[in-house]
LODO-645683 format. One line per 4 residues: number of its first residue (from 1); for each residue z, x, y of C-alpha. Coordinates in nm, 4 decimals, padded with zeros to 6 digits. Layout:
<sites>
NUM	Z/X/Y ~ ...
</sites>
This chain:
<sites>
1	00.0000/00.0000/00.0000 ~ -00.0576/00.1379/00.3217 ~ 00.1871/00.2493/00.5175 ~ 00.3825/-00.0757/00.7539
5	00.4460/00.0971/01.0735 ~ 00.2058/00.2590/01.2882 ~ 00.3574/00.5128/01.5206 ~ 00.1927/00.4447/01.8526
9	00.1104/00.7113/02.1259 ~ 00.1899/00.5681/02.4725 ~ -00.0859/00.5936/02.7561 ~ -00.0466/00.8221/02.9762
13	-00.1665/00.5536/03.2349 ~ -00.2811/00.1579/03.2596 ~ -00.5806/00.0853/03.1710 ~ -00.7801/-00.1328/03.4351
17	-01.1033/-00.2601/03.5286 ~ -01.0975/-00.3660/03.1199 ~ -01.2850/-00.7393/03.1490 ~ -01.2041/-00.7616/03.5156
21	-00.8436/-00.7009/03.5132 ~ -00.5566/-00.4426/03.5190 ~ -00.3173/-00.4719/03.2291 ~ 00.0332/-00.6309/03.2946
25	00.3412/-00.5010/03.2975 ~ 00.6395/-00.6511/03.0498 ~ 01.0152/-00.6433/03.0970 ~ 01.2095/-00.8057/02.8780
29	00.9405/-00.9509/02.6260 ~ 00.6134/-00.9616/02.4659 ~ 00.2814/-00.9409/02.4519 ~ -00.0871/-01.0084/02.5018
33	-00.4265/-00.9132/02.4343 ~ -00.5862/-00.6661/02.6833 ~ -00.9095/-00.6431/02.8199 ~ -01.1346/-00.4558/02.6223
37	-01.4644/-00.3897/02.7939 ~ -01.7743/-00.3909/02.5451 ~ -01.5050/-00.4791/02.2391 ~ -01.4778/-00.8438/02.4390
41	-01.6141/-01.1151/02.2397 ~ -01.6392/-01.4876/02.4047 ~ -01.7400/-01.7945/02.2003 ~ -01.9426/-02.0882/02.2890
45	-01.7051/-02.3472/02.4064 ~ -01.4048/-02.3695/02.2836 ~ -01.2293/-02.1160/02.1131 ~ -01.0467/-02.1923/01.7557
49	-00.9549/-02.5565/01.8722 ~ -01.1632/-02.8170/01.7577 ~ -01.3954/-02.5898/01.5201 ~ -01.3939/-02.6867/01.1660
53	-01.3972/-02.3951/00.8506 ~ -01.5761/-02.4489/00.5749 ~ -01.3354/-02.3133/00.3428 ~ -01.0097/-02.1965/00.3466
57	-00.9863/-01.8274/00.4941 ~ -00.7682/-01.6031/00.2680 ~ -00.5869/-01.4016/00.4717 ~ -00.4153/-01.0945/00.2706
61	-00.2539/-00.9110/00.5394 ~ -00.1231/-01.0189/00.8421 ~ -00.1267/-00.7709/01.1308 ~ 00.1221/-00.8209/01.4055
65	00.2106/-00.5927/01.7323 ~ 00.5855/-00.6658/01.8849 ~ 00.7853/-00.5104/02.1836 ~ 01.1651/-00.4250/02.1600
69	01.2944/-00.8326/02.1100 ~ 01.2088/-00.7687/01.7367 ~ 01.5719/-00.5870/01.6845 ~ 01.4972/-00.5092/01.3404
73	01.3719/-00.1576/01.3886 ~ 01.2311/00.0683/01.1896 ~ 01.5606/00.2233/01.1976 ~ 01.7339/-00.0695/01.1654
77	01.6055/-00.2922/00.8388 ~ 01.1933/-00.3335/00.9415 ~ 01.0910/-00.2449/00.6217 ~ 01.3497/-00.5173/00.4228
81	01.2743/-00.7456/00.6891 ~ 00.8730/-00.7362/00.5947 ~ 00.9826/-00.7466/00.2324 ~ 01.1917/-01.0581/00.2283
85	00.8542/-01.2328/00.5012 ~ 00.6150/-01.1379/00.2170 ~ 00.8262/-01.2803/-00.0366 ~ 00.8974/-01.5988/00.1453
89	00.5776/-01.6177/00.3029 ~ 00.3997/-01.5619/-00.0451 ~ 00.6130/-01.8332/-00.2130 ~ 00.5026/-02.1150/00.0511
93	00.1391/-02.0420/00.0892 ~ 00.0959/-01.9380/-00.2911 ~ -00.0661/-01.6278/-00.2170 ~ 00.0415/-01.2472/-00.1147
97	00.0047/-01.1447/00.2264 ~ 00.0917/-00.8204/00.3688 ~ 00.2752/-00.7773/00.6259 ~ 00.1966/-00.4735/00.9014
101	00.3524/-00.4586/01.1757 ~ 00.3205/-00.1984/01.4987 ~ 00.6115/-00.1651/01.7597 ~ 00.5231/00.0210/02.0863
105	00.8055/00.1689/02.2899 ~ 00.9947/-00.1971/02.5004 ~ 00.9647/-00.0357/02.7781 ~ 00.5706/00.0908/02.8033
109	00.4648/-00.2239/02.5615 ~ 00.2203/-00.3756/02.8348 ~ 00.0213/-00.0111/02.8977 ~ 00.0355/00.0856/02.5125
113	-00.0951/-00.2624/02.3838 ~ -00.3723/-00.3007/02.6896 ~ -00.4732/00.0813/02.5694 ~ -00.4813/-00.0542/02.2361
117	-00.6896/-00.3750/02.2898 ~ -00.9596/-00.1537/02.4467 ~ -00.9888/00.0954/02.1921 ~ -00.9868/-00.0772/01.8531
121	-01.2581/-00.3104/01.7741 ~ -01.2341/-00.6718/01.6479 ~ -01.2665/-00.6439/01.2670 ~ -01.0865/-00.3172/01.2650
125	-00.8083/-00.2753/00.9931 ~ -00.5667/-00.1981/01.3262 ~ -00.6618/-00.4403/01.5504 ~ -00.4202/-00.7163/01.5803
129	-00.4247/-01.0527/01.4621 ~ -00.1220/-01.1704/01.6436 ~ 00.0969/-01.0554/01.9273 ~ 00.4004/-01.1026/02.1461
133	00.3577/-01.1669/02.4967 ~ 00.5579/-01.1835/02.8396 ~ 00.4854/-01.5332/03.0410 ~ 00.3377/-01.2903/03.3335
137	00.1006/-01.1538/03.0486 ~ -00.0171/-01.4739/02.8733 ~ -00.1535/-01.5792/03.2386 ~ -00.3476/-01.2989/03.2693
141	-00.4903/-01.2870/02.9300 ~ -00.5648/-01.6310/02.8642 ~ -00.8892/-01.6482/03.0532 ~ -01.0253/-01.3252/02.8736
145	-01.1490/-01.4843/02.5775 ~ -00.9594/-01.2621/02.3768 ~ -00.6772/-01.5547/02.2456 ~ -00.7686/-01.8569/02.0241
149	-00.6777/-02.2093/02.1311 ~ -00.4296/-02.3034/01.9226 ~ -00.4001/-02.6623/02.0512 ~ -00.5428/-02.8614/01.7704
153	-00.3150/-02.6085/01.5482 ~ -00.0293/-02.7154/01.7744 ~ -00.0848/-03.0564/01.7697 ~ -00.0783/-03.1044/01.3922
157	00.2048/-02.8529/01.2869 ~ 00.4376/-02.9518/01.0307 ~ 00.7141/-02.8493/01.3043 ~ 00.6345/-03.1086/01.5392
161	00.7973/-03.3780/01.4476 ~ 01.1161/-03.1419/01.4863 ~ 01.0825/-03.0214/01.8533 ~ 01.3766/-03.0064/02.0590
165	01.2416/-02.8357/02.3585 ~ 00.9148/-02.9383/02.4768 ~ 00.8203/-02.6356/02.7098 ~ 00.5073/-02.5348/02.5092
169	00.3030/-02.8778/02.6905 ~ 00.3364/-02.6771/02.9852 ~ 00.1655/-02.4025/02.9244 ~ -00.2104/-02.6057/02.8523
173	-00.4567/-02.4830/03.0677 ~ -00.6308/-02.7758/03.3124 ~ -00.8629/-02.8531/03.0305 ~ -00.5972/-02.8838/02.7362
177	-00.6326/-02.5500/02.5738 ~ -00.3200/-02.3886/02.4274 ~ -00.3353/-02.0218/02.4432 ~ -00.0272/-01.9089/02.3180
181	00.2973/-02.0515/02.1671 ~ 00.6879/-02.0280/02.2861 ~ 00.9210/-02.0467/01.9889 ~ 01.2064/-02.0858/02.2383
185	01.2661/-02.2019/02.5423 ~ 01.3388/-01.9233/02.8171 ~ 01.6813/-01.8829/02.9021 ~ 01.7670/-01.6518/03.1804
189	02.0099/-01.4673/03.4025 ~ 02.3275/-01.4737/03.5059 ~ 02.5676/-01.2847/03.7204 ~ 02.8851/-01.1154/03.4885
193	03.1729/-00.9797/03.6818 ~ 03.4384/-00.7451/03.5332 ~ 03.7698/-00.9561/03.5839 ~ 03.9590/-00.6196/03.5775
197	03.7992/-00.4845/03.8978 ~ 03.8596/-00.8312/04.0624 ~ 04.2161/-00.8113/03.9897 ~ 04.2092/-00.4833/04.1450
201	04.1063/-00.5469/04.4915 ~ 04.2561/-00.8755/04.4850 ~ 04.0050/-01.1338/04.4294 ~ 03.9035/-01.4133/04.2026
205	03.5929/-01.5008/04.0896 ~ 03.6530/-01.8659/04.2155 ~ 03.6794/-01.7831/04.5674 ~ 03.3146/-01.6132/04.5350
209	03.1026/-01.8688/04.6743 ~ 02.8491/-01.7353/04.9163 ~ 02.6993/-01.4654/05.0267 ~ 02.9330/-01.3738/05.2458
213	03.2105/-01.3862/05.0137 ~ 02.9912/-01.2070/04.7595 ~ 02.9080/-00.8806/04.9848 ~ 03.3072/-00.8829/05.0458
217	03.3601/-00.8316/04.7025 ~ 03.0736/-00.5837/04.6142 ~ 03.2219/-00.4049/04.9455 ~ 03.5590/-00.3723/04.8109
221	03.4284/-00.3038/04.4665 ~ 03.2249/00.0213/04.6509 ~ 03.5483/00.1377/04.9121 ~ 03.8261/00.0883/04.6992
225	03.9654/00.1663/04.3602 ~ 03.8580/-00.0817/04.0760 ~ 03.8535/00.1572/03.8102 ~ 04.2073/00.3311/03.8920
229	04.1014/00.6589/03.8814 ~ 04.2916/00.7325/04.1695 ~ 03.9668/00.7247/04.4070 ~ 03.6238/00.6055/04.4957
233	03.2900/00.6114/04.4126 ~ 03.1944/00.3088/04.1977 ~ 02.9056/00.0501/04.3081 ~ 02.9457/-00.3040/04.4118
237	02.6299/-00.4322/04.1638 ~ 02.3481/-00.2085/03.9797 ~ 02.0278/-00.3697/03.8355 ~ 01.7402/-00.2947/03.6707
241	01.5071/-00.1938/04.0361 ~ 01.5805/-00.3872/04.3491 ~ 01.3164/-00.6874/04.2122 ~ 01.1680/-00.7444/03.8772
245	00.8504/-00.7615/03.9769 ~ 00.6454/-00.6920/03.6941 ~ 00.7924/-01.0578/03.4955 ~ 00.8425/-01.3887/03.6400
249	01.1209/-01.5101/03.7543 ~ 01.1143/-01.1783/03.9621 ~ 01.4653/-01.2224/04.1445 ~ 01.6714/-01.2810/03.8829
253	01.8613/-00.9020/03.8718 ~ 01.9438/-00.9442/04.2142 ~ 01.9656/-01.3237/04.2937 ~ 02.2311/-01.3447/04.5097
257	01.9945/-01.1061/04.7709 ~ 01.6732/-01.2633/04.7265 ~ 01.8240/-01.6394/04.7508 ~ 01.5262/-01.8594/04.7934
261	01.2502/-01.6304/04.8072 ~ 00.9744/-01.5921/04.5637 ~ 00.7949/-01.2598/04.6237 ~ 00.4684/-01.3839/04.3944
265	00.2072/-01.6219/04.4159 ~ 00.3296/-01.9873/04.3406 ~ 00.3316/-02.3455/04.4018 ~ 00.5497/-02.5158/04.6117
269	00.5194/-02.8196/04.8139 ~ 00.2257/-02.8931/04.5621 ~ 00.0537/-02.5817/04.7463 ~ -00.0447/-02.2326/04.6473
273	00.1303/-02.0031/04.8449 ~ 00.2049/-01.6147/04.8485 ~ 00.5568/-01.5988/04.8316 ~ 00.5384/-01.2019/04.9395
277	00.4349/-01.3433/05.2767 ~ 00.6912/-01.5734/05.3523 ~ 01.0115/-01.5099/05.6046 ~ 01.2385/-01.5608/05.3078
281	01.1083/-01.1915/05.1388 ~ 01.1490/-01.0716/05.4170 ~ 01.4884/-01.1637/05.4783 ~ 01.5648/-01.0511/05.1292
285	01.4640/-00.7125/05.2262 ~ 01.6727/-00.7097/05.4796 ~ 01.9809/-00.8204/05.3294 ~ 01.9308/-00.5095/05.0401
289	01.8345/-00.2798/05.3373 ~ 02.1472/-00.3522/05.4302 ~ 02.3239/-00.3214/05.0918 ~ 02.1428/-00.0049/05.0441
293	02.2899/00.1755/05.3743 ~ 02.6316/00.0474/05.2871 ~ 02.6210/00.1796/04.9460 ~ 02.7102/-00.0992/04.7405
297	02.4016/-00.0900/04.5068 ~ 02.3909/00.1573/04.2774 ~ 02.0848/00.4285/04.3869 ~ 02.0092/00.4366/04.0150
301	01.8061/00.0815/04.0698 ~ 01.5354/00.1806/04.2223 ~ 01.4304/00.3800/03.9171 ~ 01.6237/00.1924/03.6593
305	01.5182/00.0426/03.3621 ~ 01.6896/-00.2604/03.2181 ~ 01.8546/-00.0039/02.9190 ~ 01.9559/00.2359/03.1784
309	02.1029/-00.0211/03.3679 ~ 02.3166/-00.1843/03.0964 ~ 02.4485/00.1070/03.0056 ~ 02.5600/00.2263/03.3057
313	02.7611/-00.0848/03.3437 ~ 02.9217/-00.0691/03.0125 ~ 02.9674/00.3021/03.0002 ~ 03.3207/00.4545/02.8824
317	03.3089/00.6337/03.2089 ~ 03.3558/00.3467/03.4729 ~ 03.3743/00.5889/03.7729 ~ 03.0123/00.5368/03.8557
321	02.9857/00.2130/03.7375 ~ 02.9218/-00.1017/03.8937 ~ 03.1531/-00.4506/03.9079 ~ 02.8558/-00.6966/03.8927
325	02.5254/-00.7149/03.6953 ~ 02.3004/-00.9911/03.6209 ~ 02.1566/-01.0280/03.3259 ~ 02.0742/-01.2801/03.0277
329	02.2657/-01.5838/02.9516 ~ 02.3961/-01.6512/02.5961 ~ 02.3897/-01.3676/02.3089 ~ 02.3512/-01.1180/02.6351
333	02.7278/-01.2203/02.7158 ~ 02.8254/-01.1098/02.3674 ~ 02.6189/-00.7916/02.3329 ~ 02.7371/-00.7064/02.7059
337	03.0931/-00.7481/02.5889 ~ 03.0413/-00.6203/02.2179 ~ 02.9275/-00.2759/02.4096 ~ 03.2369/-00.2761/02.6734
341	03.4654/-00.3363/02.3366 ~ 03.2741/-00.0641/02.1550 ~ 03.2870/00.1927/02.4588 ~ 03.7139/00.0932/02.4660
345	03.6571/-00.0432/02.7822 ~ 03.7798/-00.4046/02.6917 ~ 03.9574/-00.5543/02.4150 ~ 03.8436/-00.7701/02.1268
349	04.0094/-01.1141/02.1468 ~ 04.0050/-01.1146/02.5733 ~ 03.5980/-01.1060/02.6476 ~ 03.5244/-01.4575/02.8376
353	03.8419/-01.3264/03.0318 ~ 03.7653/-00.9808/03.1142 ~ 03.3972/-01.0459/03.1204 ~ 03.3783/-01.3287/03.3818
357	02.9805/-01.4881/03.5256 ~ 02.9864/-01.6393/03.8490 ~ 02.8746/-01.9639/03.9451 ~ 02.5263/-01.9279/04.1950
361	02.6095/-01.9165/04.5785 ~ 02.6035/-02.1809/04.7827 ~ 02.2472/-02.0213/04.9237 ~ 02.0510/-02.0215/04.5743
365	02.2217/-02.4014/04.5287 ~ 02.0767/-02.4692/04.8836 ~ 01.7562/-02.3381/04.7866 ~ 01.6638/-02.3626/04.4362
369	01.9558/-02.5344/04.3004 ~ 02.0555/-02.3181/04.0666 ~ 01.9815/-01.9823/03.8267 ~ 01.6088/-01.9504/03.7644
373	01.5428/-02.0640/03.4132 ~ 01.2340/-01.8062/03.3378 ~ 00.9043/-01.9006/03.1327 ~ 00.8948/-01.8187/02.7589
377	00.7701/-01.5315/02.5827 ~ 00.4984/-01.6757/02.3629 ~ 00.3126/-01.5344/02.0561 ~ -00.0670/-01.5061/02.0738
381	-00.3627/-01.5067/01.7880 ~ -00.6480/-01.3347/01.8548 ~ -01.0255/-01.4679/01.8388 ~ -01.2443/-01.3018/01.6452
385	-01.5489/-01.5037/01.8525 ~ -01.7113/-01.5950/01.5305 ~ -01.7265/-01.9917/01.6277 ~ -01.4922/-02.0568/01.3344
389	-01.1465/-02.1123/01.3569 ~ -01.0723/-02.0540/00.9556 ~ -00.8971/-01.7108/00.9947 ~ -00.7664/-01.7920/01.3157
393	-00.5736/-02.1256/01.1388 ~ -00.4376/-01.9052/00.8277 ~ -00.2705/-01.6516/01.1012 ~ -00.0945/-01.9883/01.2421
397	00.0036/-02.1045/00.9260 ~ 00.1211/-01.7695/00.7643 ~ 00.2897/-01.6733/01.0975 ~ 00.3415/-01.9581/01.3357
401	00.4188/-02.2208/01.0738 ~ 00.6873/-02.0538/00.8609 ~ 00.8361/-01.8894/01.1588 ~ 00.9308/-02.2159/01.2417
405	01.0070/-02.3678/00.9361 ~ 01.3637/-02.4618/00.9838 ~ 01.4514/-02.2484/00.6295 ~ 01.4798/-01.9366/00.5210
409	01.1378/-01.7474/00.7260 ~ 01.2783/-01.8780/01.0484 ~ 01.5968/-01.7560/00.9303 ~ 01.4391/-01.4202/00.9233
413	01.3056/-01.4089/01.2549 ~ 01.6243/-01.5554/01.4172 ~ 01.9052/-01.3250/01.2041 ~ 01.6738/-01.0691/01.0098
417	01.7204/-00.9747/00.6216 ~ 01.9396/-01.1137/00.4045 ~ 02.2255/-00.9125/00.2751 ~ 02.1099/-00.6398/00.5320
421	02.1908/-00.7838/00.8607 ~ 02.3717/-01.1173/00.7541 ~ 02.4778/-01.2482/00.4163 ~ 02.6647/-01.5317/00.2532
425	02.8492/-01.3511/-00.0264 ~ 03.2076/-01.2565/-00.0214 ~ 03.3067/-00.8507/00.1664 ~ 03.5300/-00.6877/00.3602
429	03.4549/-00.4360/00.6095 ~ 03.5890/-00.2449/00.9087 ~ 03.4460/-00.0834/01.2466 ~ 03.6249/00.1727/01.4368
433	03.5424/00.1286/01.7980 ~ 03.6167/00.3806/02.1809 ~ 03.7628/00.6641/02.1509 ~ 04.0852/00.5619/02.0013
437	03.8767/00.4627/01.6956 ~ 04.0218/00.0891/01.6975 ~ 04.0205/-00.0709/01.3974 ~ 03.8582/-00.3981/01.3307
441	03.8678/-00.5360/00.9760 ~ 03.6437/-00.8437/00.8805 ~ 03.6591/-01.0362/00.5433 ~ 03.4169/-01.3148/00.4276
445	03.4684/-01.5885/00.1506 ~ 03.1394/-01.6218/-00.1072 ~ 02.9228/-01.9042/00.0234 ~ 03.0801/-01.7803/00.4097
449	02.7689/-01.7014/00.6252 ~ 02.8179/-01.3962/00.8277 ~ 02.6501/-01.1189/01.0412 ~ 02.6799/-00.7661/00.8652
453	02.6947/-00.4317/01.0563 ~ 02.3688/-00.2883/01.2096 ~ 02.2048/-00.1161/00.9311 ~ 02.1603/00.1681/01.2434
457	02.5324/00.1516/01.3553 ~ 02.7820/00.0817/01.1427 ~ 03.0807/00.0237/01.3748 ~ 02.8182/-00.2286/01.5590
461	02.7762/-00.5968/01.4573 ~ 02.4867/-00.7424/01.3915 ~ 02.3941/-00.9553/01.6809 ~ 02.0228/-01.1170/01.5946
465	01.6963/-01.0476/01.4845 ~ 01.3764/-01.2073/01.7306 ~ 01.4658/-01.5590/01.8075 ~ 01.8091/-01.6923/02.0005
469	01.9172/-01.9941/01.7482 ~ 02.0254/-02.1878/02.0487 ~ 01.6748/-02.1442/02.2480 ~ 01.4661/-02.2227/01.9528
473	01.2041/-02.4737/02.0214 ~ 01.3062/-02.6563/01.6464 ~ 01.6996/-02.6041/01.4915 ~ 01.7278/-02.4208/01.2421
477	01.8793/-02.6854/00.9723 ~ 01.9825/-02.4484/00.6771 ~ 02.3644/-02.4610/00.8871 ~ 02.3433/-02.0803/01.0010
481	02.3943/-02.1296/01.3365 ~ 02.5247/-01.9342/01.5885 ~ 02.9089/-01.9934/01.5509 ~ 03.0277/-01.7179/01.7836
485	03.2556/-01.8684/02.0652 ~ 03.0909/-01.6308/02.3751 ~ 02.7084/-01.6844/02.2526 ~ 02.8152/-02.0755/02.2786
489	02.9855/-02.0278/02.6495 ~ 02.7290/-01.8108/02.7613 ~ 02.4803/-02.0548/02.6827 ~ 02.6923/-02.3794/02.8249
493	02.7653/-02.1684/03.1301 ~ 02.3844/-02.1125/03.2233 ~ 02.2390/-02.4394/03.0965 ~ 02.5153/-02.5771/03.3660
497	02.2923/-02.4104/03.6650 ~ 01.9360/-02.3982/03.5385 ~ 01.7021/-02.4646/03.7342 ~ 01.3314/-02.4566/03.5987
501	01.1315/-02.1569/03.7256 ~ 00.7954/-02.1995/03.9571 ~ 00.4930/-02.2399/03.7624 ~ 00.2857/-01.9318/03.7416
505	-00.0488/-01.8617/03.8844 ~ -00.3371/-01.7772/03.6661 ~ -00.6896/-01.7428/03.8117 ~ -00.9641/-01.4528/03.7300
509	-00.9178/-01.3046/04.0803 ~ -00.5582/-01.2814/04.0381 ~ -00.6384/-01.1434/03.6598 ~ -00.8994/-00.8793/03.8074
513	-00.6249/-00.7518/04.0825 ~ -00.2650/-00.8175/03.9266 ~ -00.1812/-00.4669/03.8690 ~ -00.2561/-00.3618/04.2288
517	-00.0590/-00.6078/04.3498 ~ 00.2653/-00.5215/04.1387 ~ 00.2294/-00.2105/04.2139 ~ 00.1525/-00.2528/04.6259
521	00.4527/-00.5039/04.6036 ~ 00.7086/-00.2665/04.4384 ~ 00.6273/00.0280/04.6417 ~ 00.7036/-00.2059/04.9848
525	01.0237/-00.3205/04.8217 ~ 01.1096/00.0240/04.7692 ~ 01.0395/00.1234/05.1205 ~ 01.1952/-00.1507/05.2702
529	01.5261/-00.1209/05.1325 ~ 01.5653/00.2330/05.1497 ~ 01.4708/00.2308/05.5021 ~ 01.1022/00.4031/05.5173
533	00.9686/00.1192/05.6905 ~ 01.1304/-00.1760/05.8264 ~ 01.0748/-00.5137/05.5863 ~ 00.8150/-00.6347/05.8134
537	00.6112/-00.3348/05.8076 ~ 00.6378/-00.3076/05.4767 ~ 00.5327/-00.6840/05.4002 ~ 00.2537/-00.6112/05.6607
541	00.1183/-00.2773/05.4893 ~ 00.0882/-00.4984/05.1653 ~ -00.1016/-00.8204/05.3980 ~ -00.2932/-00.5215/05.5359
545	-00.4586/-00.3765/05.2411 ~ -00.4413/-00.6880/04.9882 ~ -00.4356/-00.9832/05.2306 ~ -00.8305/-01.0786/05.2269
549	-00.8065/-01.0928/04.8062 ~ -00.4868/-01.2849/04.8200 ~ -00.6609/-01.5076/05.0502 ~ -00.9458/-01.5287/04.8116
553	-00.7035/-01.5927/04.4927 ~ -00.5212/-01.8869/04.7350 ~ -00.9080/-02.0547/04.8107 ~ -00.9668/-02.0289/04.4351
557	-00.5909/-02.1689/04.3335 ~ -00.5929/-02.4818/04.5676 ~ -00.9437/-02.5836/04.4901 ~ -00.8857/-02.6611/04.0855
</sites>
């Protein structure tokens, strides 16, 4: 058999100009088809969708490309996790397929996979059939012709009849076509304060209710002694760069300074607008201008990365860390607090105390209401542009179907191999966690379902596998949900204050110029807040060099 996992050499730059269009950038999920010049391949009309096979297609391997929200690593149970898919997999359909799949580095997923998509050729044993991708990503790609239209596919899946979360409708094209699929819905971030530092300079996270009251606390988080080490030097709030810009929802690392602005092209007041145009951005810049001078970000963001960033804020040495961080809702609260317990900087038992999130000012209530609930990841099929759907379908109904099945594959896919990374049988085991080697012991009762330790860590629990079994568009009905008490809270805490995010522009002009305009936009955030140009120079620099295309993309947006 040949061998599962491809080691991947990362680009040493984007690829652009690849079917009129730059490739994306990803953050915190997947992936999409990229442009491929001369290895494009359209159909005529639809693609996949309403075209008939004439027989069956037998698929024998399936060949899949993921980003880093696929936790079961090489290193950490890939290869049992492909066994146990093929086995289940192979029992439902009644045939063998193989299983191959190819996991780029999280954090350069959206270069390697555009590189990839315009080397390898359609037909190719290494060119994907299937693919994660970010929301940001599927807009480009979806009017390549590269993805099949899995809407008929969608319509009449066995799943169906068990949605719980609808978002998938949303993401039809004007004329129906389903490009992509979300298995969950999108969740997003919150703000989690460490209670300890609080107590230290006095405060409570109930008094925190603007912005006001919110800079006062970062302040006294930056200029006095939270950690106790006798003296300053922490940060007030670090984050993964001063915007996201590179995923929709964009603000959500630093919501509390962007408030109500949108710094992308969206729709609001039924209205295509650029949102890196408006007064609001610009305010935004000013307020982390501001923040910047006064020290109470962490310098690290501008170049951080969401690992680096995490880290930092969990790190056994808290004397450059920061108080706040905003990150995911849900099983983010537990791994956040997992890590803290793990570095000895918090104890098991006390986590929703220690570990607090705050509630969203009173200016992101005033403006959007609430935390920005971000759009899906979704999981792609490729088109092979043959007119016939045949191979296209079995990919849906090896991958797609069983993923969601309810059972034991989507079992899989939300907690990862059996008896590797969960199991029902009866154990005992231990992890020793900071540097006083703590002691926790763990016993299970046969028939008691349970996470395991990380096949990669063994004083580290096993947290999940791809899909959050709260966010999953169907429940999974075998009883192996989520039990843990903080996953649960996390959840409750965010679905509280969601607020559903702007819908996304897609349009080929924005497709052809994307990547310039991340890249324009994140070097004027950059300059604004550290003070190279003011925020309205550096808003103007961007209208000055990409304001005619904008205009173009807005002309083209507003008349569909």
């Amino acid at each position: 058999m040949r061998k599962k996992v491809l080691s991947v050499l990362l680009a040493s730059a984007m690829i652009t100009g690849l079917v009129a269009c730059g490739a994306p950038e990803i953050d915190s999920n997947p992936v999409a088809p990229a442009e491929g010049g001369d290895t494009t391949t359209t159909t005529d009309g639809d693609q996949g969708g309403d075209t008939q096979a004439a027989e069956p297609y037998n698929l024998e391997k399936l060949y899949i490309i993921v980003d880093g929200t696929l936790t079961a690593t090489v290193d950490s149970g890939q290869q049992e996790f492909e066994k146990q898919w093929e086995e289940k997999v192979g029992a439902k359909l009644g045939h063998a397929v193989d299983l191959i799949i190819e996991q780029p580095e999280h954090s350069k997923y959206a270069e390697t996979v555009s590189q990839i998509l315009a080397t390898r050729q359609i037909g190719d044993n290494d060119y994907p059939d299937a693919m994660i991708m970010s929301a940001s990503m599927f807009r480009e790609y979806q009017t390549t012709g590269r993805l099949w239209d899995m809407s008929d596919a969608y319509e009449n899946a066995q799943f169906k009849s068990r949605l719980r979360f609808f978002n998938n409708d949303g993401l039809k094209d004007a004329q129906g076509h389903l490009y992509g699929i979300a298995p969950t819905r999108g969740n997003g971030c919150v703000t989690y304060v460490k209670k300890t530092w609080l107590d230290a300079v006095g405060m409570k996270i109930e008094d925190i209710k603007t912005f006001d009251d919110y800079y006062a606390m970062l302040k006294a988080f930056t200029e006095q002694d939270p950690d106790g080490n006798g003296k300053p030097g922490t940060y007030g709030v670090i984050a993964a760069k001063y915007c996201n810009i590179g995923e929709a929802p964009y603000i959500n690392y630093l919501a509390e300074f962007w408030q109500g602005a949108y710094p992308a092209i969206y729709q609001k007041d039924g209205k295509w607008i650029d949102g890196f145009q408006e007064q609001a951005t610009i305010d935004a810049l000013k307020r982390l201008n501001q923040a910047y001078v006064d020290g109470v970000i962490d310098p690290d963001t501008e170049e951080a990365g969401t690992k680096q960033a995490r880290e930092k804020y969990w790190s056994n040495d808290q004397s450059a860390s920061a108080g706040c961080f905003a990150y995911w809702a849900g099983t983010w609260y537990k791994n956040i607090t997992s890590n803290m317990i793990k570095q000895g900087i918090m104890e098991t038992g006390n986590e929703m105390n220690d570990l607090v999130m705050l509630p969203p000012i009173k200016e992101i209530q005033d403006t959007w209401g609430g935390y920005i609930d971000r759009e899906a990841p979704v999981w792609v099929i490729t088109d092979d542009g043959d007119g016939d759907s045949s191979r296209e379908q079995a990919i849906w109904d090896a991958l797609i179907e069983t993923m969601l099945d309810g059972d034991e594959v989507m079992t899989l896919w939300v907690y990862g191999a059996e008896d590797v990374h969960w199991s029902i049988h009866a154990e005992e085991f231990q992890t020793e966690t900071g540097d006083d080697k703590k002691i926790t012991e763990y016993k299970y009762e046969e028939g008691e379902f349970h996470l395991k330790p990380s096949p990669n860590d063994p004083n580290s629990i096993w947290k999940k596998n791809h899909l959050d079994p709260i966010l999953t568009i169907v429940p999974l009905e075998n009883g192996y949900d989520d039990p843990d008490p903080i996953v649960i809270a996390g959840n409750e805490f965010f679905n509280k204050y969601a607020v559903p995010a702007p819908a996304g522009a897609s349009s080929a002009k924005l497709t052809e110029v994307q990547s310039e305009l991340t890249d324009a936009k994140l070097v004027a955030i950059n300059a604004a807040v550290t003070g190279e140009m003011t925020a309205e120079e550096a808003v103007q620099e961007y209208v000055d060099d990409f304001g005619d295309v904008i205009d173009e993309i807005l002309e083209e947006l507003n008349a569909q």
